[in-house]
KOLMIPA-945044 format. One record per atom (N, C-alpha, C, O): x, y, z; residue in one letter. Coordinates in steps of 0.001 Angstrom, whole numbers, plus 500000, padded with zeros to 6 digits. Layout:
XYZA;...
//
This chain:
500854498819500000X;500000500000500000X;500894501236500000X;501999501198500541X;500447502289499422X;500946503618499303X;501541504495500759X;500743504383501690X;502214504948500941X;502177505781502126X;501458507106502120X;500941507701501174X;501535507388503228X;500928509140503903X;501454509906503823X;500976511027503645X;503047509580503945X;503506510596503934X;503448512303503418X;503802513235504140X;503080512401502436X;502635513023501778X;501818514490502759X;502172515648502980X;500406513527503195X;499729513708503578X;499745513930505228X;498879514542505854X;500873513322505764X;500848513629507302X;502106514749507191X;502314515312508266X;503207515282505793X;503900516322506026X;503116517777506124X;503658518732506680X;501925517858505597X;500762518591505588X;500186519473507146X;499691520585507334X;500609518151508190X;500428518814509251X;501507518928510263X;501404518925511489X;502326519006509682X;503515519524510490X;503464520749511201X;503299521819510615X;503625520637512686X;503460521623513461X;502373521967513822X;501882523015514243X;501961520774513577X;499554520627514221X;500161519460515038X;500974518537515075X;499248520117515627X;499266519191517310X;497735518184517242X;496622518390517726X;498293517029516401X;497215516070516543X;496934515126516995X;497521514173516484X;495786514709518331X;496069513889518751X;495910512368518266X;495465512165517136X;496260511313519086X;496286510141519041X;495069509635518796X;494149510315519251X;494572508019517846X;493255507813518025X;493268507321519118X;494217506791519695X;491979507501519543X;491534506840520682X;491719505343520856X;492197504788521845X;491187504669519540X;490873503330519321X;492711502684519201X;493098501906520072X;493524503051518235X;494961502392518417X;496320503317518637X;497459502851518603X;496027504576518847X;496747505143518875X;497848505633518384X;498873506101518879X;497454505443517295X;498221506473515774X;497965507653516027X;497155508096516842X;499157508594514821X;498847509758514727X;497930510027513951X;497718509339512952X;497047511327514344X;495902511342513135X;495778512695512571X;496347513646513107X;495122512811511609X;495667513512510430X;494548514810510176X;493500514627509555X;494923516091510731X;493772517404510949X;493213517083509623X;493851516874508591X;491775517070509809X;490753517295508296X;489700518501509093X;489520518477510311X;489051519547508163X;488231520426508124X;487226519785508473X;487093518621508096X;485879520673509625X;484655519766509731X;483986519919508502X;483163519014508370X;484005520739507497X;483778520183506196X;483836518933505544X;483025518459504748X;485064518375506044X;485386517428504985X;484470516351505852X;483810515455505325X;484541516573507117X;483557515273507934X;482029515315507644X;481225514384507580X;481853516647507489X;479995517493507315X;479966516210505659X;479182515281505468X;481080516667504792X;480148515927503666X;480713514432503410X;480565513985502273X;481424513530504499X;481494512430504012X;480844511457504664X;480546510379504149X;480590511792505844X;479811510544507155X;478227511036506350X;477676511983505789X;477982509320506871X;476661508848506192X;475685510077506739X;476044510743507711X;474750510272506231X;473608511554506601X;472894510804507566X;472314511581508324X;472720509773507817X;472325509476509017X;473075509859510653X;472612510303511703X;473963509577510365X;474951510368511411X;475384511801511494X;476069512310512381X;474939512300510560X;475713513901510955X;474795514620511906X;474682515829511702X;474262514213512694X;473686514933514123X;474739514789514697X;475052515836515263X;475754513664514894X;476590513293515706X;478227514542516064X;479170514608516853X;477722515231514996X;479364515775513986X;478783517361515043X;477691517852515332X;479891517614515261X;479646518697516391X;480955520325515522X;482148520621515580X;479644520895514818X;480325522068514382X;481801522929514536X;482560523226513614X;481961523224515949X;482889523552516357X;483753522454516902X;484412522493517941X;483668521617516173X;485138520342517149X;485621520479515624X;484936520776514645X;487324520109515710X;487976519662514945X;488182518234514709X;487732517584515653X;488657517570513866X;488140516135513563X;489612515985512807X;490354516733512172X;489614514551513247X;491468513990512986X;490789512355511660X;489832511591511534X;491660512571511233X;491532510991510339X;493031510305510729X;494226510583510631X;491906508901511388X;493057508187511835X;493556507136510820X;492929506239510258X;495344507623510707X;496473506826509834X;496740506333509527X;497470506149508553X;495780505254510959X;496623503716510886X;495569502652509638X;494369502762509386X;496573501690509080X;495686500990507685X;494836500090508562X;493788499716508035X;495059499700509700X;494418498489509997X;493070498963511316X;492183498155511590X;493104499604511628X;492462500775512660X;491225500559511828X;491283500547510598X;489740500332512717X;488750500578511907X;488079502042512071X;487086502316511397X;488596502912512910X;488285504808512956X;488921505067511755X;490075504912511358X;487442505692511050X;487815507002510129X;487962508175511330X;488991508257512001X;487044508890511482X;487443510406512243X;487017510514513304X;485836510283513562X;487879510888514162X;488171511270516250X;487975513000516209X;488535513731515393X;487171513387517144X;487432514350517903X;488558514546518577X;489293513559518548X;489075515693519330X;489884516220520084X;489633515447521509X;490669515337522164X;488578514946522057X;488551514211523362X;488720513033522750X;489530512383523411X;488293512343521658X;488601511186521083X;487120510355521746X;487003509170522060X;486300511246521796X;485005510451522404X;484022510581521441X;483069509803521497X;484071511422520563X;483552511193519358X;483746510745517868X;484013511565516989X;483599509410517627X;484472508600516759X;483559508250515655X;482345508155515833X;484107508065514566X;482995507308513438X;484117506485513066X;485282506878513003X;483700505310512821X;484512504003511876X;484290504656510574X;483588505619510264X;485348503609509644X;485340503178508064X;483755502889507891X;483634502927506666X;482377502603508466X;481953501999507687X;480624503403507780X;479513503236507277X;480938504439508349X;480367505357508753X;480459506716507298X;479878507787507121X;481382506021506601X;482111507118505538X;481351506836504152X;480941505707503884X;481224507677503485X;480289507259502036X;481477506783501350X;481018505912500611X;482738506833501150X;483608506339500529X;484382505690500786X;484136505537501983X;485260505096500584X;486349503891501049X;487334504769500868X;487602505503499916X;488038504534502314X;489773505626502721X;490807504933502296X;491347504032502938X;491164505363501075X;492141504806500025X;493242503689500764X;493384502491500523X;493966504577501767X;494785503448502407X;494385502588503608X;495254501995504247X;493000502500503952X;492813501555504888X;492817500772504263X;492834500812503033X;492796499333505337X;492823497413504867X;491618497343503833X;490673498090504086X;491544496699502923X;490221496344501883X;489466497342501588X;488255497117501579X;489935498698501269X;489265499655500760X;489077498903499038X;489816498229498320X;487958499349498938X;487457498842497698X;486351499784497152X;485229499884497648X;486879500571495897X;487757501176494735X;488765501957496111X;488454502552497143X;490142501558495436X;491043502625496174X;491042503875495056X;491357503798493869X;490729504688495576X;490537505948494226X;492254506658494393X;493045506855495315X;492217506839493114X;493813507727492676X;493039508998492969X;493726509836493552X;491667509397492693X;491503511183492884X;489932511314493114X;489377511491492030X;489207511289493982X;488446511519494455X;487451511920493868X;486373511398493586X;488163513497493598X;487023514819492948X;486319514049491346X;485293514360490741X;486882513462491174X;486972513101489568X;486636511383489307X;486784510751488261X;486102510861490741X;485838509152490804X;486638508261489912X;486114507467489131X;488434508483490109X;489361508049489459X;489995507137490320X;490759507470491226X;489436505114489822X;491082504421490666X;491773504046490345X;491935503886489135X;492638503661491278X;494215503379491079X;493821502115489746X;494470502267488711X;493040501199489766X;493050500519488556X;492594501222486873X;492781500720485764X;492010502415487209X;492252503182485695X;492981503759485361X;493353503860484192X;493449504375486415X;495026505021486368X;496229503888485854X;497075504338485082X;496289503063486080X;497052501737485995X;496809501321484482X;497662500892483705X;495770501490484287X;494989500567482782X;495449502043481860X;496180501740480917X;495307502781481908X;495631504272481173X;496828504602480883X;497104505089479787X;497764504376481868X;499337504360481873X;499828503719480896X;500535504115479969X;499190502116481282X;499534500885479945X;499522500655478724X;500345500215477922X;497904501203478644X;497441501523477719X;497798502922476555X;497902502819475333X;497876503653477034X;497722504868476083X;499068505507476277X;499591505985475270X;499770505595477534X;501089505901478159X;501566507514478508X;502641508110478580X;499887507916478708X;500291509295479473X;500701509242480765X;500439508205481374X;501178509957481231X;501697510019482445X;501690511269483215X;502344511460484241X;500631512393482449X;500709513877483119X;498410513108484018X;497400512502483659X;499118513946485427X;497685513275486237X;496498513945485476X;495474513281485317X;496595515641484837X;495046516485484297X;495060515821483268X;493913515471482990X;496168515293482196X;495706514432481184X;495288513308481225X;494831512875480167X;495278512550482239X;494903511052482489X;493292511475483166X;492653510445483381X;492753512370483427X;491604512849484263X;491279513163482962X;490945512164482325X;491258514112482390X;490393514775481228X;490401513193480330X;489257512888479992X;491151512474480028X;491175511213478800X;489750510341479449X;488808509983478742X;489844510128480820X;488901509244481419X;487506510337481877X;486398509811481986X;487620511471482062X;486029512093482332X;485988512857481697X;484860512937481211X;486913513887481207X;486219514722479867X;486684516284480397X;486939517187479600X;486745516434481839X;487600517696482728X;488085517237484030X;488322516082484386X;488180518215484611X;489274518316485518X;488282519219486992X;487927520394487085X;488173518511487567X;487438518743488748X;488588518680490397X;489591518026490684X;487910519538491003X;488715520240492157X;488121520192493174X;487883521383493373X;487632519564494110X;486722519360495261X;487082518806496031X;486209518390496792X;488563518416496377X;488912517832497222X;488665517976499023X;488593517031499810X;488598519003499251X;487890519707500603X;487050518533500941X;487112517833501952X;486164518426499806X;484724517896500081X;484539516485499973X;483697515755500495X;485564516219499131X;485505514281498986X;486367513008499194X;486158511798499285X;487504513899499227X;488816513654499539X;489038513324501220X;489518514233501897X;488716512127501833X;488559511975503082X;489919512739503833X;489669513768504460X;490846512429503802X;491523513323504056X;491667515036503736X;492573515759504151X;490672515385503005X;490295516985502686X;491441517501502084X;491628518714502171X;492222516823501506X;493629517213500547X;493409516510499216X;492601515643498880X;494528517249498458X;494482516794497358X;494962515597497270X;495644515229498226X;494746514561496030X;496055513416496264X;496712513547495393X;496495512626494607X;497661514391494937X;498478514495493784X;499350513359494066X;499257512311493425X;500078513510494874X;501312512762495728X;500812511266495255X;501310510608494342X;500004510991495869X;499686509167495510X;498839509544494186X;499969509591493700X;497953509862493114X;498304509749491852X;499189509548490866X;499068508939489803X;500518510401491557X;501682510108490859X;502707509339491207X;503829509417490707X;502244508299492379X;502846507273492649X;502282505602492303X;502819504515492512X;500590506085491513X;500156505070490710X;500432504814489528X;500494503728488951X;500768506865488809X;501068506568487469X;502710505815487397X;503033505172486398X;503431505952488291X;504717504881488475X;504772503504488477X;505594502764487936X;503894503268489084X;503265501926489427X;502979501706488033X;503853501059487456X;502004502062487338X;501391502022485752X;503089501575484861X;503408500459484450X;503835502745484793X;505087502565483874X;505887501361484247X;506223500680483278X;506288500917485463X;506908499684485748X;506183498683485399X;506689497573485233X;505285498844485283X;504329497201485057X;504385497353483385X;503944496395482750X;504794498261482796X;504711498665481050X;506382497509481167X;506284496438480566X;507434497724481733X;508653497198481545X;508742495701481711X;509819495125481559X;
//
């Protein structure tokens, strides 16, 4: 599986705490990004003014902790599958644009672009930006897109 890195250099110098459930570091997301991904049945639960962590760990079943860590939603609480948890299924290369790592992979092989807005526009037609909003981690994933389209070229050799 891909790393975080990426994504946990992002909060460098955020003081985030531990999950509750295994005690990884977890990763500041906007209550935006929690407002639009937990199932609508649960967002009574989602408390405006708290900040909300996405926890790191792949095997951990918490998607997002509060700051007391007493308010928790699992993986199965999320409308989408969190690319690097255990058995996420579609692991998406880009969110905004419902792009996965297996079209990204098949596109590489196939056709042998390797720029990420050209592999997005070839498969949907534009180039969409919403990551805030869909992107469980509320970031972009450039970083792991362009560590699938790598993945794509080695498997070409």
């Amino acid at each position: 599986m891909f790393s975080l890195d990426s994504v946990l250099q992002n909060n460098i110098g955020l003081a985030a705490p531990p999950c509750p459930q295994c005690n990884h570091q977890g990763i500041m997301v906007r209550n935006i990004t929690v407002q639009n991904l937990i199932l609508p049945e649960l967002k009574e639960k989602i408390v405006d003014k708290d900040t909300y962590y996405l926890c790191s760990d792949l095997e951990c079943n918490i998607s997002y902790y509060d700051i007391s860590g007493k308010n928790s939603f699992e993986i199965k609480d999320v409308k989408v599958p969190i690319w690097y948890k255990k058995n996420a299924t579609p692991v998406f290369a880009c969110y905004c644009n419902k792009i996965s790592k297996e079209e990204v992979i098949n596109i590489v092989k196939t056709t042998g672009l390797t720029d990420m807005n050209k592999i997005i526009i070839h498969l949907r037609g534009k180039v969409k930006n919403t990551c805030v909003a869909k992107n469980p981690s509320g970031q972009c994933s450039n970083d792991f897109f362009h560590e699938i389209i790598e993945q794509g070229l080695t498997e070409i050799e």
